[in-house]
N, C-alpha and C positions, 0 to 999 in steps of 0.2 A: 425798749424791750428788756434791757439788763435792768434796770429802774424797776421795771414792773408796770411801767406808765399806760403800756401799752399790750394787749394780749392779744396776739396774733391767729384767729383762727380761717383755714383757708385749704381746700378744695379741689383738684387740678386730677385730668387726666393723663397728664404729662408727668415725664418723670422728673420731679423737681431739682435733682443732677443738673439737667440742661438749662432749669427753666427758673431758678430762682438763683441769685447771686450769691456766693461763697461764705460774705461775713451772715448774711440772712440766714443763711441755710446751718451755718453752725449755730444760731441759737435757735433752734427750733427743734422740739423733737418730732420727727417724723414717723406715722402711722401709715402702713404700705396694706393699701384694699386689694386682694385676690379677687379673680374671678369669681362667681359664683358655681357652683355646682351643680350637675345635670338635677339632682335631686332637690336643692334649693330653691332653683328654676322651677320645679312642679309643683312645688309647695305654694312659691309664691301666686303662678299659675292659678292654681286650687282657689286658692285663698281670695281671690281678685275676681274669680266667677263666681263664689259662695258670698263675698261678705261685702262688694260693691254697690252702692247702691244701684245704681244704673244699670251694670251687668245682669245684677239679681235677678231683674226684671224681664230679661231678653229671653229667648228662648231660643238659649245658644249648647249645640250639639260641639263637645270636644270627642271629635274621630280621632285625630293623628295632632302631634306635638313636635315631631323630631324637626319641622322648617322651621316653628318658633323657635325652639332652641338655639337649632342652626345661626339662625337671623341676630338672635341676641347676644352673641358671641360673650356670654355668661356675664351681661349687664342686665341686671334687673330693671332699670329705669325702659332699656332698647325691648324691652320683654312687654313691658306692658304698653309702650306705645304702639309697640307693633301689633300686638292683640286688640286697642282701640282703633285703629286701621283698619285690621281686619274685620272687624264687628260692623262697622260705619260704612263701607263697603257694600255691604250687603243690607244697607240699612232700607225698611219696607217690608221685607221677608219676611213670610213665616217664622221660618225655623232659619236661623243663622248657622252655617256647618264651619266648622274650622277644620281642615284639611291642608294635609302638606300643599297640595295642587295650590288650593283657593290662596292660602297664606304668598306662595311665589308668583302669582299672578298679580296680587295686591301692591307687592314689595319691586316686581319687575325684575330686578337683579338687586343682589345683596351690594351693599357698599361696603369692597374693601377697607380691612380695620389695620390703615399701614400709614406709618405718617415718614414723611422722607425725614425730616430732621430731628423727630425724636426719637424716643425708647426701642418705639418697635424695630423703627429703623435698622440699627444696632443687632438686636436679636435674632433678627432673618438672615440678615448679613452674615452674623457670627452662625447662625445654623446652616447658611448656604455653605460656606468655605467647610464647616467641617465635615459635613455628610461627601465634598468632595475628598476631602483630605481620608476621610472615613472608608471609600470606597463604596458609596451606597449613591448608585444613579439617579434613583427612585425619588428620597431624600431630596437629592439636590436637584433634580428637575423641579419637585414640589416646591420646594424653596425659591429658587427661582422664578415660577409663576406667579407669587404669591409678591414677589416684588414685581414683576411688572404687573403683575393688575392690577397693581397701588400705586402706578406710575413712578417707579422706579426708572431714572435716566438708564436706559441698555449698554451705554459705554462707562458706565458706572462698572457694570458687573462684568463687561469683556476686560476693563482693567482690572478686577478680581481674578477674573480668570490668569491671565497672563503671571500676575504674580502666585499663580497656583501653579502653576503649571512646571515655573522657573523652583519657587520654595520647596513642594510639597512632592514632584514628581523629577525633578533635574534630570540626571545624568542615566535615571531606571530607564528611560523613553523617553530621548533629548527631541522627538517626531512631536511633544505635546507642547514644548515652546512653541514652535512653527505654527501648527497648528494654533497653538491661542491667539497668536501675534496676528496670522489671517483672520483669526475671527474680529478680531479688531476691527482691522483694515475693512472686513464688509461690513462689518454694524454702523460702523463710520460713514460707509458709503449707501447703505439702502435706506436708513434707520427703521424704525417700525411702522409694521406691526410683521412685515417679512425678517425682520431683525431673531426674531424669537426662535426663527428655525435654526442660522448654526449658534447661537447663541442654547439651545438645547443639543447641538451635535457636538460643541467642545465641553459642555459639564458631564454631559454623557462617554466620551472619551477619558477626558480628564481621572473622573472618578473611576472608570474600569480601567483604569491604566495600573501597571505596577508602579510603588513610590519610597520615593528618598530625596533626603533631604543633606546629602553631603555635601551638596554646595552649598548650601545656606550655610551650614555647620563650618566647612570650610573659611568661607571670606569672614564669617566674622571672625574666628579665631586667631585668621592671618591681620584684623584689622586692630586685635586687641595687640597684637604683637608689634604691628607697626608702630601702635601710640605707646607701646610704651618703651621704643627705640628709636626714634629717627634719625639717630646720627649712623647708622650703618651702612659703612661702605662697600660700594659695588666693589666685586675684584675686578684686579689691573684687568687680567684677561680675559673679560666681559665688557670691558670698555671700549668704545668707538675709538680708532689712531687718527681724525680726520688730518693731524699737520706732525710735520718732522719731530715737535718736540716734546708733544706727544709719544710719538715714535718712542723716540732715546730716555722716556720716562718709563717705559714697559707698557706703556696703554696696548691691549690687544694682541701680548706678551705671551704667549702659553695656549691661548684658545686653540681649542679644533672642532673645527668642523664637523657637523654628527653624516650629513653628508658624504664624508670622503671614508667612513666606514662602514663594516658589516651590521646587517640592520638595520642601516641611518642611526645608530647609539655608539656614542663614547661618555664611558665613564667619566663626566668632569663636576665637581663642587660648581651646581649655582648658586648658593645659597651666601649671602653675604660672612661674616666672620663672626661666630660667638652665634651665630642660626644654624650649623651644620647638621645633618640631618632631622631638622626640625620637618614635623610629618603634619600636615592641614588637611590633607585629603584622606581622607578612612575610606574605601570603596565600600557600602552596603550590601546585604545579600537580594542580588536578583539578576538576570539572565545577561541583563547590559551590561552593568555594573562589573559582574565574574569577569566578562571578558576583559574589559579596564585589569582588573585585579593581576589576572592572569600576566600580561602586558609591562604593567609597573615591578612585577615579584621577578620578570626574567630582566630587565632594564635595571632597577635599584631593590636587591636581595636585601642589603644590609638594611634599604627603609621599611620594605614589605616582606620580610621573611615569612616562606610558606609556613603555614600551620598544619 
């Protein structure tokens, strides 16, 4: 192909990301086909009952278009097969009618346009989580159906869920962990097609749920902090004394108890040495959250100072 020995021309409805190997795919320039358009669709329609030979001939009544379209999910090639179907169908007839009815009677059920390990994959996926992340039920119920009626594994998407639940919604309504974690646990245990019912009660939660993302935001921060210190040492007085010489080295030297005070809080540095009041947790605004907020600003002022 660098040579020129060789001109590579080639076809796929797949997205060649997945589906063609890296050195290949850099020398190739690649042409990305869109769907066709409702209006395209009619034209070509039009044009296949006027200029066909075959069709020309039939005496074929176009009523209603919107199941062809539907059916063709804006592939010209699924457009007109589906139209020769329909026509063959009712082959003997007078008059051939094409009708939304006749067209779903013909076709039985549409075949979901969902392939598990390619493109589409990906984009339902990616439009499920954020319609939840979004706060739009509708959304992601939709989305969700549209993978399982493409045979989408169910514990595929109750493990979406859970990490929605934990990333997107935390500590606003720590109830929507729990919540995911069982919907797990029964998808796991009925699978489908009864699977799809709390499998629709935790997206539908989820997303009318209030959301934050401070823990996410959290652990990473603390995990960039960790990498880029690990030599920081615990203090003595956070250290187990299990033996005497321990003991007489100050291990567990200073500590108190949050127990043996008012509150259950004593002011004490946990924070190793050269981390002192380093802050990982930022409380968000929303109902759970305030009260956290409220909690941390009467415990440690000088890290949460009221605003």
């Amino acid at each position: 192909m660098e040579r020129g020995d060789i001109v590579l021309i080639g076809a796929t409805t797949e997205n060649p990301s997945f589906e063609v190997i890296s050195p290949l795919l850099s020398r190739c320039q690649v042409f990305v086909l869109k769907s066709l358009s409702k209006e395209d669709l009619l034209t070509l329609l039009d044009r296949a009952l006027k200029n066909d030979q075959v069709l020309r001939e039939r005496n074929i009544l176009l009523k209603e278009s919107d199941a062809l379209l539907r059916h063709s999910g804006g592939d010209g090639r699924k457009l007109l097969n589906i139209l020769e179907m329909v026509v063959d169908a009712q082959a003997g007839e007078g008059q051939i009618v094409i009708d939304n009815k006749n067209v779903s009677e013909c076709l039985q059920q549409s075949t979901a346009i969902y392939d598990k390990n390619g493109e589409m994959h990906y984009d339902i996926i990616s439009a499920f989580i954020k319609s939840v992340r979004g706060s739009d039920p509708n959304a992601a119920v939709y989305y969700m159906a549209r993978m399982l009626d493409g045979g989408e594994d169910p514990l595929f998407i109750a493990r979406r869920l859970c990490i929605l639940a934990a990333e997107d919604i935390g500590l606003a309504n720590p109830n929507a962990l729990l919540l995911a974690n069982a919907c797990f646990q029964i998808v796991n245990s009925i699978g489908m097609p009864e699977a799809r019912i709390p499998l629709s009660e935790t997206a539908i939660y989820l997303a009318s749920s209030p959301k934050s993302n401070a823990a996410y935001l959290a652990i990473d921060s603390a995990l960039q902090a960790a990498q880029q210190d690990q030599t920081a040492a615990v203090p003595l007085y956070l250290r187990n004394a299990p033996t005497k010489l321990m003991e007489e080295l100050g291990y567990a030297d200073g500590y108190r108890y949050a127990h043996d005070f008012p509150g259950h809080f004593t002011d004490l540095e946990f924070m190793p040495k050269g981390f002192e009041g380093t802050v990982f947790y930022e409380p968000q605004e929303n109902p759970a959250e305030d009260r956290l907020k409220i909690y941390l600003q009467t415990c440690w002022p000088k890290y949460y100072p009221k605003k």
